[in-house]
C-alpha positions, 0 to 999 in steps of 0.5 A: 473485539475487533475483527481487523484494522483497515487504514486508508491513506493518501500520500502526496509529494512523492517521488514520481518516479516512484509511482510512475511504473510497475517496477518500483511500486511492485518492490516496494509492495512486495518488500512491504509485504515481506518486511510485515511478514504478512501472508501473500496469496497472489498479487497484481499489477497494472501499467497504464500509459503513458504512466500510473499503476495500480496494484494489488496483493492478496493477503491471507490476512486480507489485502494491500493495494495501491493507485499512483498519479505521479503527474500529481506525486500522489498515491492511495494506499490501502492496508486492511487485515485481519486476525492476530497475524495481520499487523497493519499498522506495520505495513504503513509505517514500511510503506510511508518510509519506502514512498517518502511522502511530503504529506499524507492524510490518513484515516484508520477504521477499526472493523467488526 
């Protein structure tokens, strides 16, 4: 049995102007979050210059994160959760449909 799902991706050929600031990759978290109904307990979100951001929200199914190089229209995304509640699978179809990605490459693990 398996105690959760952890899909690891890289998205390239993005829209920079997705990755490039806080704003836009917050609401596409945060929305992603909402859209999976999946149960956020905090989140976090860096700005670094002159542009990329990282950011994070703490799920009680266990987490979402994100890493942007819009010089690169590139990302890493992280979706691990666990439980019956958590469906991870979901939450990267919402956000491989909000970034747009020209390609990815994408790994799945089963946890447990």
């Amino acid at each position: 049995m398996a105690i959760g799902v952890h899909i690891l991706a890289e998205f390239y050929e993005c829209n920079p102007d997705l990755l490039a600031t806080v704003d836009p990759v917050r609401e596409i978290l945060e929305s992603t979050v909402e859209e999976a109904k999946l149960s956020k307990l905090h989140s976090h979100y860096h700005q670094f210059e002159p542009y990329g951001v990282t950011g994070f929200v703490l799920l009680a199914e266990s987490h979402i994160s994100i890493h942007t190089w819009p010089e690169h229209g590139y990302c890493a995304v992280d979706v691990f959760t666990c439980g019956e509640e958590g469906d991870a699978e979901l939450a990267y179809k919402l956000l491989k449909e909000k970034l747009k990605p020209g390609r990815v490459n994408r790994e799945k693990k089963v946890r447990g």
